[in-house]
C-alpha positions in Angstrom: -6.0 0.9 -14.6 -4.9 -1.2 -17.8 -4.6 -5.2 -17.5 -1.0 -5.3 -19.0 -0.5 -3.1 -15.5 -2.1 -5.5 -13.2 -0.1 -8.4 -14.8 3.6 -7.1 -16.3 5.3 -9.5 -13.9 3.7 -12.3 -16.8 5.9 -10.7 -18.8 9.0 -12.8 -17.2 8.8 -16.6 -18.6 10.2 -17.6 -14.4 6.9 -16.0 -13.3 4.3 -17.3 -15.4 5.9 -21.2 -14.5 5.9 -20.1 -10.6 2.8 -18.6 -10.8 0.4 -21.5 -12.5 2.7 -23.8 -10.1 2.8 -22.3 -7.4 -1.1 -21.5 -7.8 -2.2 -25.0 -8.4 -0.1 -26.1 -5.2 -1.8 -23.8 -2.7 -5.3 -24.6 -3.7 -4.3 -28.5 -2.9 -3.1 -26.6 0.7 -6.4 -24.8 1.7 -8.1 -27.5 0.8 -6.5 -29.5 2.9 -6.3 -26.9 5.7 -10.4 -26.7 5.5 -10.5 -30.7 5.5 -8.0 -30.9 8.2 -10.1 -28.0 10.8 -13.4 -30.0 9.4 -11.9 -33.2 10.4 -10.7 -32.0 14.2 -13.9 -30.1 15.0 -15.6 -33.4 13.7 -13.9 -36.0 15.7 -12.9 -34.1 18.5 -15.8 -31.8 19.1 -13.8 -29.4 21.2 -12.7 -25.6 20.1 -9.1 -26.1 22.4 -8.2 -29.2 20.3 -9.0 -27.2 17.1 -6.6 -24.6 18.9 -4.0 -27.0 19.9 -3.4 -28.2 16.6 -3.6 -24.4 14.9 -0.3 -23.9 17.3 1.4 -27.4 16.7 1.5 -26.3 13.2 2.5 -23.0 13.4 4.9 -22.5 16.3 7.7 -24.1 14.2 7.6 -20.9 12.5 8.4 -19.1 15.9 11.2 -21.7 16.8 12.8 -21.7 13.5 11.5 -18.9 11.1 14.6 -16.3 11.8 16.9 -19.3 11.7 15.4 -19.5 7.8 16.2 -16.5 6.8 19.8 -16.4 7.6 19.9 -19.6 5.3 17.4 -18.0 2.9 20.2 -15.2 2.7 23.8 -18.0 1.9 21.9 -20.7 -0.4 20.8 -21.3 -3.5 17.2 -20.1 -3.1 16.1 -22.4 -6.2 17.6 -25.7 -4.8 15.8 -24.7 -0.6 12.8 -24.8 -2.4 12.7 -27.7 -3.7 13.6 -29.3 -0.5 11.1 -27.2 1.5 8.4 -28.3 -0.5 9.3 -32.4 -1.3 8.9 -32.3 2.5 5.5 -31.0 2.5 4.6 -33.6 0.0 5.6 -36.2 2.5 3.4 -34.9 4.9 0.8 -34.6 2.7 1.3 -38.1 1.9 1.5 -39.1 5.0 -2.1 -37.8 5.8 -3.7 -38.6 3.0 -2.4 -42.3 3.9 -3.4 -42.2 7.8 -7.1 -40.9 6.6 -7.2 -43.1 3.8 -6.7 -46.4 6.3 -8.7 -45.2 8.7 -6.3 -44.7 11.6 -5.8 -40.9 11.6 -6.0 -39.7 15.5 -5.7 -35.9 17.0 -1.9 -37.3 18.2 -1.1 -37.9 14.1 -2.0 -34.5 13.0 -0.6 -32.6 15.7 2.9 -34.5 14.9 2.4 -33.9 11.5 1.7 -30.4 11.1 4.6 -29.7 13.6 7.0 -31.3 10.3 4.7 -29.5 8.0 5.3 -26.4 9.5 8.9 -26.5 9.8 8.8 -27.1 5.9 6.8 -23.7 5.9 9.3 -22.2 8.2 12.0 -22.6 5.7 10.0 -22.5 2.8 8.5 -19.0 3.8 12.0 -16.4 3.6 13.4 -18.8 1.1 10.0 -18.3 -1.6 9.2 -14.5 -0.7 13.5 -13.8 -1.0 13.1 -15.9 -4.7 10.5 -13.6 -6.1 13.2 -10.6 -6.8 15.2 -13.3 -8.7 12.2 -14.2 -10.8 11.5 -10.9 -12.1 14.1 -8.7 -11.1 13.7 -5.2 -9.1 11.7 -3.1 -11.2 9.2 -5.6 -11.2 9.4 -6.8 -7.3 6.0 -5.0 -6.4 3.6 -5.8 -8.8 5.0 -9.5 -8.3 4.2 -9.3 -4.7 1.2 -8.0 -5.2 0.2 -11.0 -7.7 1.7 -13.5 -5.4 -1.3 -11.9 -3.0 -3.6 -12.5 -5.8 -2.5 -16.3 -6.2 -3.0 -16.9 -2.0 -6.4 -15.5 -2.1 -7.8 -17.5 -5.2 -6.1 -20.2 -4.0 -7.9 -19.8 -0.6 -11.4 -18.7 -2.2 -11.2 -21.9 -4.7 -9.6 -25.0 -2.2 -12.0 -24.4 0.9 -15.1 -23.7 -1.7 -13.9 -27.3 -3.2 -13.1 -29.5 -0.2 -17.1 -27.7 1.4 -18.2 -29.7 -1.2 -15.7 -32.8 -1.5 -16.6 -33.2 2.2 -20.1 -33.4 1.9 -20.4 -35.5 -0.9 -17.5 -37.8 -0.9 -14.7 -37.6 2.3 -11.5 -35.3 4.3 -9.5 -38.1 2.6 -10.3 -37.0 -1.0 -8.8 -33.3 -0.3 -5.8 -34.9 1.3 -5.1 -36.9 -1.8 -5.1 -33.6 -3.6 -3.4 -31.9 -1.9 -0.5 -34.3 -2.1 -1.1 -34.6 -5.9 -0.5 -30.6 -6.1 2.4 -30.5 -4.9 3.6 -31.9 -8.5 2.8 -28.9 -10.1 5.3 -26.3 -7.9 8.2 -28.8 -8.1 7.5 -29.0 -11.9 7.3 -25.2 -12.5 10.6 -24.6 -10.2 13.0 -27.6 -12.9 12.0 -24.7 -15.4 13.0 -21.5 -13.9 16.1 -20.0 -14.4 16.6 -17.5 -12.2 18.0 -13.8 -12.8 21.6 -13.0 -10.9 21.2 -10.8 -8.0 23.8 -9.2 -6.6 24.3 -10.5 -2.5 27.6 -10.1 -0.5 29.1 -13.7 0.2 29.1 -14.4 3.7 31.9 -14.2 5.1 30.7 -14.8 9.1 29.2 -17.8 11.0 25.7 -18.4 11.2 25.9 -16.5 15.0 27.0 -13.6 13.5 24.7 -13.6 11.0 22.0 -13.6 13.7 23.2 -11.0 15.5 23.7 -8.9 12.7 20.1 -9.2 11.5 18.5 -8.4 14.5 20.7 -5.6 15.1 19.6 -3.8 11.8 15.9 -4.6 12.2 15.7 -3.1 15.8 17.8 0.0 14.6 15.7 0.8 11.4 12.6 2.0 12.9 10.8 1.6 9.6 11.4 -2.0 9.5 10.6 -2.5 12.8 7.1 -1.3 13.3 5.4 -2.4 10.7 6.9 -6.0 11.7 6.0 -5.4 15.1 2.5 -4.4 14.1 2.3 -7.5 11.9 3.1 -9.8 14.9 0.7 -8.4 16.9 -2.0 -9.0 14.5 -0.8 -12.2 14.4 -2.0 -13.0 17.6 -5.8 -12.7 16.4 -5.7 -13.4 12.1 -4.8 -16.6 12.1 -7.0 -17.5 14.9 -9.7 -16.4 13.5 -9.9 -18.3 10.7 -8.7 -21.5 12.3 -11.4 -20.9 14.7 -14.2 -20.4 11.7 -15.3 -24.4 11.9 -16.7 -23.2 15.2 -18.7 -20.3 14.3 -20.2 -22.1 11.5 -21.4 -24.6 13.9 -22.7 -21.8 16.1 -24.7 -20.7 13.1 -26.1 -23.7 12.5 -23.8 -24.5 9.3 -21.9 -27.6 7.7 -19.0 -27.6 5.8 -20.1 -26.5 2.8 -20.7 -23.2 5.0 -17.2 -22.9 5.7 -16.0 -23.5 2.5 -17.9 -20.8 1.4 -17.1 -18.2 4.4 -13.1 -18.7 4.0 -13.8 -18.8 0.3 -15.2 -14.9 0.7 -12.3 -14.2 2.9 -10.2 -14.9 -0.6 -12.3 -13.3 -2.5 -12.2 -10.1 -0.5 -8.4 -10.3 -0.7 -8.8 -11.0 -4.7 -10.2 -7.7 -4.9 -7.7 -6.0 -2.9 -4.6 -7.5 -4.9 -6.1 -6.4 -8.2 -6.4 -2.8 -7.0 -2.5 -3.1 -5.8 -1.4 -5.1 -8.8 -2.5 -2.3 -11.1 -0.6 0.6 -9.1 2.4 2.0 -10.8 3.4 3.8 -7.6 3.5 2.8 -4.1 2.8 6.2 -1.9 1.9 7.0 1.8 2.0 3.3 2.2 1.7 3.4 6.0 -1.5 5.5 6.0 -3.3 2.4 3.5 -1.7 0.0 5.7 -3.4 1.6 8.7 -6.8 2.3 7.2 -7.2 -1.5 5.9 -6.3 -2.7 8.9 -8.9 -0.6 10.6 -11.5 -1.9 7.6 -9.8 -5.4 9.1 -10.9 -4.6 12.5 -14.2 -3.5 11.8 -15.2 -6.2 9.8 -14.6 -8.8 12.7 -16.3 -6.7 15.1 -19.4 -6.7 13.2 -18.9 -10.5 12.6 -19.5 -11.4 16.0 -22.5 -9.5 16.4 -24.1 -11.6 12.8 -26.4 -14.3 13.5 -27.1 -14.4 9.4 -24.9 -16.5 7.2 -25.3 -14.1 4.0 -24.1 -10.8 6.6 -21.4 -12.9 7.9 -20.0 -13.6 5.0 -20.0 -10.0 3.5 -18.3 -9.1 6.9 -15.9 -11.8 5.8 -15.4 -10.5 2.3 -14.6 -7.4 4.3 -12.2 -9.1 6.1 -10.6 -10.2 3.2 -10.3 -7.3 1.7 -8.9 -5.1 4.8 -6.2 -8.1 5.9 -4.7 -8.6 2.4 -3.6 -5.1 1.7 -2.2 -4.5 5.2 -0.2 -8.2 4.5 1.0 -7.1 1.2 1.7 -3.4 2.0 3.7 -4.3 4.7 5.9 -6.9 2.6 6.1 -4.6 -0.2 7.1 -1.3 2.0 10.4 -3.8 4.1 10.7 -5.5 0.4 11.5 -2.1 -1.2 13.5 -0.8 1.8 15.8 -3.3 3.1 19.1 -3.5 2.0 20.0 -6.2 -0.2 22.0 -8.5 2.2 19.3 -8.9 4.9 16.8 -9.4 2.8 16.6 -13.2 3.7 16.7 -12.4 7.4 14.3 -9.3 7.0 12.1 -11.5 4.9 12.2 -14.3 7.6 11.2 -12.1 10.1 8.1 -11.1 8.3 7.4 -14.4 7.9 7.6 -15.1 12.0 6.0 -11.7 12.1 2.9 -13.3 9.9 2.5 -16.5 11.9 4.5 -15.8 15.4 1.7 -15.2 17.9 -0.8 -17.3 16.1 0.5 -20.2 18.1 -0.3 -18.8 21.1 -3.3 -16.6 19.9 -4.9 -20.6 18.7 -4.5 -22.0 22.4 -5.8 -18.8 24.0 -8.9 -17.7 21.9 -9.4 -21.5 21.4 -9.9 -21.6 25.2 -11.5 -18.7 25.6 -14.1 -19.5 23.3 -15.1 -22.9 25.1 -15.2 -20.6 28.5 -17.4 -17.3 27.3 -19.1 -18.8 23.1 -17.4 -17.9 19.7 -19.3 -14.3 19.4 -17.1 -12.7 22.4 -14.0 -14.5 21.1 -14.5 -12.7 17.9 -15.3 -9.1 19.2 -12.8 -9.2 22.0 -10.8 -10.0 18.8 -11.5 -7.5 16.8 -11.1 -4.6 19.6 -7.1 -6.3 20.1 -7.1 -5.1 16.0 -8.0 -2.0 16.3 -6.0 -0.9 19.3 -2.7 -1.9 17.5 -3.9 0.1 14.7 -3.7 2.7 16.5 -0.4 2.0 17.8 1.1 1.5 14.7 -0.2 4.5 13.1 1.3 7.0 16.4 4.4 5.7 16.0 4.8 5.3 12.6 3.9 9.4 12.5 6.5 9.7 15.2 9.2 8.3 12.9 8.0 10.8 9.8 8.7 13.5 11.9 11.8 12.2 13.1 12.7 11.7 9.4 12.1 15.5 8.5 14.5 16.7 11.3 17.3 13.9 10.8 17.0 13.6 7.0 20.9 14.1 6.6 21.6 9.8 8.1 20.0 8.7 4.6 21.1 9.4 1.0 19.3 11.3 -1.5 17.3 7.7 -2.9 16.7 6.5 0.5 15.2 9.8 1.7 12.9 10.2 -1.6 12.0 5.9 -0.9 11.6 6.7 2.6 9.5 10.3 2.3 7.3 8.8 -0.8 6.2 5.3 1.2 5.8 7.0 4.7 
């Protein structure tokens, strides 16, 4: 594996801006998101309320994620961005400010990350549609898998920081930052010039549109299981780590703890993006999805059995590692088959796919943990993982052998595409 191949997307001038941008932005956001679960487990003392706030944020991506995507697939991606994410500044003002004067209450940040996350809702389809316009398609993979790479060090850098920032100065400081970061992504997007893709002007309503989209995810079966799969491990990954302030406690940690456990949950998936990065070739991509996810699976099940902060967080580097390249494999296998013109809508999908049962998977293992302790919540958890992993995998097998009988619906490209990633 040669560096130039882990990092020939640098080779575009759009990529480099988005990536330092972008990069810088999102480790103002984790840092934030540590401060913010620090801050409700502090005040509020209760898991449920940590929960409750996990799904104010992210059910706006349930209500309007799909909605998204059909705009993701009629705008000018460029100019949504920079909407999506001047919106998130505000908020990110506008918490910084609350904390800062001392009148920040569980009400405020429920209210807040409900706008916030109808930002991310839009901003989601609209930045994961832009990356084939910053690098164009031959290079669409290794970008996705570099975008990965950002997330993770973003996440294994901002919680590391605000542990720290928290125990030494305030939450307030890491929601100035945050605010501050969002300078660097608006600046990098005034300097890209995106390439011209190729999409069919849309000639129906937005109803239509809908329609349309949902009708050619539900009849392309290998669209439609992995994002089913992805939704239903929705319902436990982003739980999980909104639930970590918890478990610290249990173990007897502070927040430096937790900076340092979601920190080797970023690191894990560091080391997972590298190893994609630097493939030239993306085969049998279902079978890595499945087996990462089982690594995924495993990983939390032994968590909840740790008592030991050093074995915790290796199972959480674990973690790390097994959830990113199921995440990225997933994107990159829909990226690379989805016709052009539902891309947005596909995209948006995965998005909603990402985050859509996480809402209710917050308020339901939040609850659950104050009823039967953190451990159970964790290994119930982890068993919900591994039986849609095995799910996923029997009918994703079902589909291959479908393929082999009925390989005369697809042309000669889509076949080999098809055949090679599944």
């Amino acid at each position: 594996m040669r560096i130039s191949d882990i990092f020939s997307s640098f080779s575009h001038k759009n990529y480099r801006y988005y990536f330092t941008g972008q990069g810088f932005s999102l480790i103002g956001t984790w840092m934030q998101s540590t401060a913010m679960g620090w801050l409700v487990y502090r005040i509020s003392g209760s898991s449920a309320k940590l929960g409750a706030v996990g799904f104010a944020t992210m059910m706006p991506a349930l209500l309007f994620g799909y909605v998204a995507g059909i705009y993701a697939d009629r705008i000018e991606r460029k100019k949504g961005l920079y909407l999506t994410q001047f919106l998130s500044m505000l908020c990110a003002l506008a918490v910084f400010w609350l904390s800062f004067t001392g009148k920040i209450k569980i009400s405020h940040i429920m209210f807040i990350g409900f706008i916030s996350g109808v930002a991310g809702a839009f901003d989601m389809p609209l930045r994961q549609s832009f990356v084939i316009e910053m690098v164009g398609r031959d290079s669409l993979s290794n970008a996705l898998a570099l975008n990965s790479i950002m997330f993770n060090a973003s996440r294994m850098i901002g919680p590391a920081l605000a542990g720290f920032i928290i125990k030494y100065s305030s939450e307030t400081l890491c929601f100035f930052i945050n605010f501050a970061s969002y300078i660097f992504i608006m600046a990098a997007l005034a300097y890209i010039r995106p390439y011209k893709i190729e999409r069919k002007r849309a000639e129906t309503d937005v109803f239509s549109d809908l329609k349309s989209g949902i009708d050619y995810i539900w009849n392309t079966e290998y669209i439609r299981y992995p994002l089913s799969f992805l939704m239903l491990l929705s319902f436990v990954i982003m739980p999980v780590i909104t639930l970590l302030p918890v478990y610290v406690k249990h173990l007897g940690g502070d927040s430096r703890i937790l900076g340092a456990f979601m920190s080797m949950i970023g690191f894990g998936a560091i080391v997972s993006g590298l190893q994609m990065a630097g493939k030239k070739e993306n085969r049998s991509m279902v079978l890595t999805i499945s087996r990462y996810s089982l690594l995924y699976g495993m990983a939390v099940l032994l968590l909840s059995f740790s008592r030991n902060i050093f074995l915790s967080a290796g199972f959480l580097f674990l973690a790390g590692v097994g959830t990113a390249r199921q995440t990225v494999g997933i994107n990159t296998l829909i990226q690379t088959l989805v016709r052009e013109e539902m891309r947005g809508r596909v995209v948006s999908i995965y998005a909603l796919s990402f985050m859509g049962l996480a809402p209710f998977g917050n308020v339901f293992w939040g609850g659950l943990a104050e009823k039967i302790g953190i451990p159970n919540v964790i290994f119930f958890a982890a068993l919900w993982i591994i039986a849609v992993n095995i799910w996923f995998i029997a009918k994703m097998s079902e589909f291959k052998k479908l393929l082999l009988v009925e390989k005369e619906k697809y042309n000669f490209d889509e076949y080999q595409n098809l055949k090679n990633l599944i």
